[in-house]
C-alpha positions as YAML, in Angstrom:
chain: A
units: angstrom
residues:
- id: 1
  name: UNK
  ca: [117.68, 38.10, 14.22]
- id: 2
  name: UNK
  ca: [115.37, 40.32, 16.35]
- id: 3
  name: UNK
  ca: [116.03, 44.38, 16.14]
- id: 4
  name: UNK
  ca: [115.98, 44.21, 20.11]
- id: 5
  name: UNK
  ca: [119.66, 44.52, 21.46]
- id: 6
  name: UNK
  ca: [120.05, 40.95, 23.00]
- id: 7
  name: UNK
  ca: [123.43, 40.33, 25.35]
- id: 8
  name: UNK
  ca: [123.10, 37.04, 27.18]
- id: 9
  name: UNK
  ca: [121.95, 33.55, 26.67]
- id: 10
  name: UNK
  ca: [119.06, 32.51, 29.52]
- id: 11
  name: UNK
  ca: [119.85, 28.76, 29.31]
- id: 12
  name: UNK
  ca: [117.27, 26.26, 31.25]
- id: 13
  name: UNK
  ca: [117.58, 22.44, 31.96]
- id: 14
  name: UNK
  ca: [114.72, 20.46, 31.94]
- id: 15
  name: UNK
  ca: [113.28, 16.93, 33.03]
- id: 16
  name: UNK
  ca: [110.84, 14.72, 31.30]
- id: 17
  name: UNK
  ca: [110.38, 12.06, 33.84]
- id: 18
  name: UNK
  ca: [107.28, 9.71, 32.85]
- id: 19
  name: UNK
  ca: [105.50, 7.33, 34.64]
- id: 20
  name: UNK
  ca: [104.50, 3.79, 33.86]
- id: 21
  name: UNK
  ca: [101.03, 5.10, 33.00]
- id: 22
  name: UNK
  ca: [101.95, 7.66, 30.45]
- id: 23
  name: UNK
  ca: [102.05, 10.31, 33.09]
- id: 24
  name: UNK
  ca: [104.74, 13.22, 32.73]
- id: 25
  name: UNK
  ca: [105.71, 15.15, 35.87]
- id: 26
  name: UNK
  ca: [104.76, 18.90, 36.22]
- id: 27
  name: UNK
  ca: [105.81, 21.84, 38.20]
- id: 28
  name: UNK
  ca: [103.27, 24.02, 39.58]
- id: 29
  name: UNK
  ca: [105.31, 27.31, 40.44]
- id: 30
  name: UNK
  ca: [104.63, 30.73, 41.63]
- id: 31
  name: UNK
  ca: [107.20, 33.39, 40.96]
- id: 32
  name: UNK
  ca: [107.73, 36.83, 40.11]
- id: 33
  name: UNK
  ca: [104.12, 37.46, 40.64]
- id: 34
  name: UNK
  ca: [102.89, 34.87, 38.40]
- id: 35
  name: UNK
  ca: [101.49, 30.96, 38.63]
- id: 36
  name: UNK
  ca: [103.17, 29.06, 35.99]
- id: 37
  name: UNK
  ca: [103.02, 25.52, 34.84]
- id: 38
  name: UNK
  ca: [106.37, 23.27, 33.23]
- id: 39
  name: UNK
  ca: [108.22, 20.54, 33.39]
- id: 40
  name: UNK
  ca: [110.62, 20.25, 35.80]
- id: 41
  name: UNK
  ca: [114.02, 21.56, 36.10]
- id: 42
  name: UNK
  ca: [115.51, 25.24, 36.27]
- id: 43
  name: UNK
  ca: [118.59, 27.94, 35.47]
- id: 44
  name: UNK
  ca: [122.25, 26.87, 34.41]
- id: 45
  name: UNK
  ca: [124.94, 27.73, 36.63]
- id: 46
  name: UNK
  ca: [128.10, 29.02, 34.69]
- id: 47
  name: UNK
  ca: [130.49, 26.46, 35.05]
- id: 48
  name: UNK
  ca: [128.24, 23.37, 35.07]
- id: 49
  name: UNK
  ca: [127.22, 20.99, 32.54]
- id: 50
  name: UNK
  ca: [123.72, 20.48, 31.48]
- id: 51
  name: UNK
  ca: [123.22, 17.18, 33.14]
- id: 52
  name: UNK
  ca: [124.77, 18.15, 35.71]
- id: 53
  name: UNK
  ca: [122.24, 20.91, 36.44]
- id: 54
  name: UNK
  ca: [119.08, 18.69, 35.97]
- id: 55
  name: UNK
  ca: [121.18, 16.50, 38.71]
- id: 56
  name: UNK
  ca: [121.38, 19.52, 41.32]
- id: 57
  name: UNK
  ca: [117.61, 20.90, 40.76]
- id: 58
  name: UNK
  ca: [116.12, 17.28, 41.09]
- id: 59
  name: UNK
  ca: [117.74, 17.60, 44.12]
- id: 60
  name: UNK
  ca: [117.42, 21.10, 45.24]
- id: 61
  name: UNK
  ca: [113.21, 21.11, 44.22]
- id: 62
  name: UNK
  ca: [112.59, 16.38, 44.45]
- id: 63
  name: UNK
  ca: [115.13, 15.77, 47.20]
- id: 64
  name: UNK
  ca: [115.97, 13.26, 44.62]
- id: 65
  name: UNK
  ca: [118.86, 11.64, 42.73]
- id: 66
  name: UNK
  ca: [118.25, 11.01, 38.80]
- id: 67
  name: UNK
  ca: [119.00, 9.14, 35.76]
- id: 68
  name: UNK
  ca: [119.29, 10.77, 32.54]
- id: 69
  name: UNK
  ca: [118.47, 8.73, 29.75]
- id: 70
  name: UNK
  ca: [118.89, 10.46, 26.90]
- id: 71
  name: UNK
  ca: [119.01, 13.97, 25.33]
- id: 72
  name: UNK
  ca: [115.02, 14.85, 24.36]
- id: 73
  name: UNK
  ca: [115.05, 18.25, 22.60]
- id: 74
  name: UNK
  ca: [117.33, 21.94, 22.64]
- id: 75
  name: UNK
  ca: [115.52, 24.91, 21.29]
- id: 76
  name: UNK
  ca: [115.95, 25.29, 17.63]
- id: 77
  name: UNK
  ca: [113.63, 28.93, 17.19]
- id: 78
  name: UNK
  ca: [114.37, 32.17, 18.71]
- id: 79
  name: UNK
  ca: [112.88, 33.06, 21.79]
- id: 80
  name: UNK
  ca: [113.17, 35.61, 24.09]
- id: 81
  name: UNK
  ca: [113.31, 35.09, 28.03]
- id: 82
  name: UNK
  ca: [110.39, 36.33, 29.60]
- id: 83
  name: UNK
  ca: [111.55, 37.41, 33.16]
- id: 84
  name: UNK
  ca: [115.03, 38.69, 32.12]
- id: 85
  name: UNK
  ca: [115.50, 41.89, 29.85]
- id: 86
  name: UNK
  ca: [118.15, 41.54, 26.79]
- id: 87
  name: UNK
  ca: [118.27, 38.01, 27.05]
- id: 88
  name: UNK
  ca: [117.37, 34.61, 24.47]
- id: 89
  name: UNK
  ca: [116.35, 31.76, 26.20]
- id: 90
  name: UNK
  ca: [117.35, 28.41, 25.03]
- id: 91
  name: UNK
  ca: [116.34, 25.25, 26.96]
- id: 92
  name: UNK
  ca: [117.54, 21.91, 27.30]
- id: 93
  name: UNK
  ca: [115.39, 18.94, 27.52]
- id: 94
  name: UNK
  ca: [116.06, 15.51, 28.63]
- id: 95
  name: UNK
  ca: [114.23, 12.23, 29.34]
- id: 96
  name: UNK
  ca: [115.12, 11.24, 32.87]
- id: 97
  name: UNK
  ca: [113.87, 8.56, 35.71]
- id: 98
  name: UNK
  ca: [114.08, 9.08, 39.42]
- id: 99
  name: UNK
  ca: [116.67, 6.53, 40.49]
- id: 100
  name: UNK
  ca: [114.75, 5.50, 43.59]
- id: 101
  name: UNK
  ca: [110.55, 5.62, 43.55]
- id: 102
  name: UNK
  ca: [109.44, 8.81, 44.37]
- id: 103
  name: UNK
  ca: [109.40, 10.32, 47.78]
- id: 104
  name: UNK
  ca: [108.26, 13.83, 46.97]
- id: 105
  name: UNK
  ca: [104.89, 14.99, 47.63]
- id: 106
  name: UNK
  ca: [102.59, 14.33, 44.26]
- id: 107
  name: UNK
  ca: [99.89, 16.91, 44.13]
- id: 108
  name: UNK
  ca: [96.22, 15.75, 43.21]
- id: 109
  name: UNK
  ca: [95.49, 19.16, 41.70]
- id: 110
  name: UNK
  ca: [97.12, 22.24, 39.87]
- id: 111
  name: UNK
  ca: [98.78, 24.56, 42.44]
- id: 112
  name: UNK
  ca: [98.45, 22.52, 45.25]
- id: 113
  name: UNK
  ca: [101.06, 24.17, 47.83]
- id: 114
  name: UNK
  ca: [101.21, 23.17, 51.04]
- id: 115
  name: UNK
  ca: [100.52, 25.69, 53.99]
- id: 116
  name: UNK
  ca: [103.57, 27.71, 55.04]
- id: 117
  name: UNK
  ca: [105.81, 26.16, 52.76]
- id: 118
  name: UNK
  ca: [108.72, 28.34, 52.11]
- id: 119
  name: UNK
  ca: [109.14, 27.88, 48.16]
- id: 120
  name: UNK
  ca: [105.80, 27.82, 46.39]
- id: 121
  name: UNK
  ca: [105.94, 24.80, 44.22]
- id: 122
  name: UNK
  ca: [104.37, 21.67, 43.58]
- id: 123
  name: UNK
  ca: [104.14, 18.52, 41.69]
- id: 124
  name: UNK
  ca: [101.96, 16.40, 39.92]
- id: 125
  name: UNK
  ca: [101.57, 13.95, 37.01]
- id: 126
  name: UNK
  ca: [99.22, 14.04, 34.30]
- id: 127
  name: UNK
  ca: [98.67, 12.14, 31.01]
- id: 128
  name: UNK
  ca: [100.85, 12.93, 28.25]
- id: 129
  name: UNK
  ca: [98.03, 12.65, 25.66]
- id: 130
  name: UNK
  ca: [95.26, 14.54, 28.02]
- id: 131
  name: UNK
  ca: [97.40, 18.03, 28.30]
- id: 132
  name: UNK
  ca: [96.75, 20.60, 26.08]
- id: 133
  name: UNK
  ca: [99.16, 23.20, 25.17]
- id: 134
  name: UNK
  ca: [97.47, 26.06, 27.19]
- id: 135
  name: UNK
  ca: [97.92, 24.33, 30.91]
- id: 136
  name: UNK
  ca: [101.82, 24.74, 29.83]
- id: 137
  name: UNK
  ca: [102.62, 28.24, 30.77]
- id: 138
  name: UNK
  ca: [105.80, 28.73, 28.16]
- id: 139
  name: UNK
  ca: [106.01, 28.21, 24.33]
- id: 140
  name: UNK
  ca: [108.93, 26.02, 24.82]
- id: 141
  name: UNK
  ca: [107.65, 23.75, 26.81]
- id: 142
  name: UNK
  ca: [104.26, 23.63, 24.48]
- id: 143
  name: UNK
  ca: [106.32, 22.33, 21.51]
- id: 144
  name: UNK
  ca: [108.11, 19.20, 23.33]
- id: 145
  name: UNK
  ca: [104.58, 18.66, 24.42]
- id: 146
  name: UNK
  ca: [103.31, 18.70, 21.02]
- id: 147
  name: UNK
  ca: [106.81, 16.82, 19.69]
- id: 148
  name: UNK
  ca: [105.72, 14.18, 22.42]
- id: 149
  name: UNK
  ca: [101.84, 14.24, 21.29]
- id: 150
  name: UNK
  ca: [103.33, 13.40, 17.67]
- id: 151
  name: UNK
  ca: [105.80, 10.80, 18.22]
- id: 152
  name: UNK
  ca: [102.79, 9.07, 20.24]
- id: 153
  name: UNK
  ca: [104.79, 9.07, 22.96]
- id: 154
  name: UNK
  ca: [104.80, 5.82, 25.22]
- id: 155
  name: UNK
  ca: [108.24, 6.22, 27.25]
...
């Protein structure tokens, strides 16, 4: 156990929604000062259910209903939130498909946000096998990309 005083869980919910050509889904985000690359999903509301939470960002960030398929991968190492003092993060990640095709605006490059749009955040799929761990912005998210890279990953 870190020496740090630690009070609250951080818990995130995230989606790993890939394409028929090996292609997972990224989020290109700027926040709290900082441009950020991960998979898709965000914050758990007290009160709701994991799945439920991937559900209602999908739809607050895709303007999209989901499928979950199955349960991917929950943090099993320590770490501690990065934009939240006295707080361990532990994130939740699930396969999941978009229940309709998409009709969300698919980014041809990193940090592609549209002019005068209100949240700054966009999508945009790129090969499973071609990302390397450093375009990922938080350690978390680099190990399911390197569980994914090791399983040989093929949806």
């Amino acid at each position: 156990m870190p020496q740090e005083k630690l009070n609250q869980f951080n818990i995130r919910v995230y989606g790993l929604f890939i394409n028929e050509r090996l292609e997972i889904l990224l989020a290109d985000e700027e926040r709290f000062g900082m441009r950020m690359t991960k998979f898709p999903g965000g914050g758990l509301h007290f009160g709701e259910g994991t799945i439920d939470c991937l559900k209602r960002e999908a739809l607050e960030e895709l303007g999209q209903e989901i499928e979950v398929i199955r349960h991917f991968y929950t943090t099993d190492f320590y770490q501690k939130a990065r934009f939240h003092e006295n707080q361990q993060l532990i994130s939740i990640y699930y396969l999941a498909k978009f229940i309709q095709s998409e009709r969300f605006r698919i980014a041809q490059k990193p940090f592609d946000f549209k002019p005068g749009q209100e949240e700054i955040l966009s999508f945009r799929y790129r090969k499973i096998q071609e990302i390397s761990e450093e375009e990922l912005s938080f350690p978390v998210d680099r190990h399911v990309l390197q569980m994914m890279k090791a399983k040989g990953f093929e949806a």
